[in-house]
C-alpha positions, 0 to 999 in steps of 0.5 A: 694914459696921455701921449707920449711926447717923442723926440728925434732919439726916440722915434725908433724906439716910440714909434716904429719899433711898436708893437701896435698901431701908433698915432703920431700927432704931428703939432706944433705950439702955435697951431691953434687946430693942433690945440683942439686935437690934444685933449682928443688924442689923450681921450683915444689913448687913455681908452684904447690903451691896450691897441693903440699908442698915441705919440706927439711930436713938435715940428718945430723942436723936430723938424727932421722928423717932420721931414722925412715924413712929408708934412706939410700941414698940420696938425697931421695925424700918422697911423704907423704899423709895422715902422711905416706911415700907412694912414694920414689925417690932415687937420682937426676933426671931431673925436668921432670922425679921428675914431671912425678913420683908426677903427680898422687899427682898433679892433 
């Protein structure tokens, strides 16, 4: 299982109506960090499949969405539960470190 890219249609349905904690990677194609986080987040979705859900969304094909959350770096990983942003990591990190921040969502 990889990460599902969301749009701005279907980031209700993707995202805030989820009945887990989802990851949202904020990204875009040009951003070399967001590159080294992408296979990462496809390992965490793939092996915590049943706890968490991982969403990818391009600020650049979906700026309102980058918006309305308040990015302003990336790549930025949102921790959504409940229909809200409760967590943010900004920047690439090791898949240790990205796992040791959402243990709290995985158990």
């Amino acid at each position: 299982m990889s990460a599902i890219n969301a749009t701005t249609d279907s980031f209700q349905s993707d995202v805030l109506d989820a009945d887990k904690p989802v990851i949202v990677d904020f990204w875009a194609e040009w951003c070399g960090p967001c590159r080294m986080v992408a296979p990462i987040l496809d390992e965490i979705a793939t092996e915590y499949s049943g706890k968490i859900k991982v969403v990818k969304v391009n600020v650049d094909d979906h700026p309102q969405l980058a918006m309305d959350y308040q990015v302003t770096g990336i790549p930025l990983l949102g921790i959504f539960q409940g229909g809200k942003m409760v967590k943010q990591l900004v920047g690439a990190r090791p898949k240790a470190a990205i796992v040791s921040e959402l243990t709290e969502f995985l158990g």
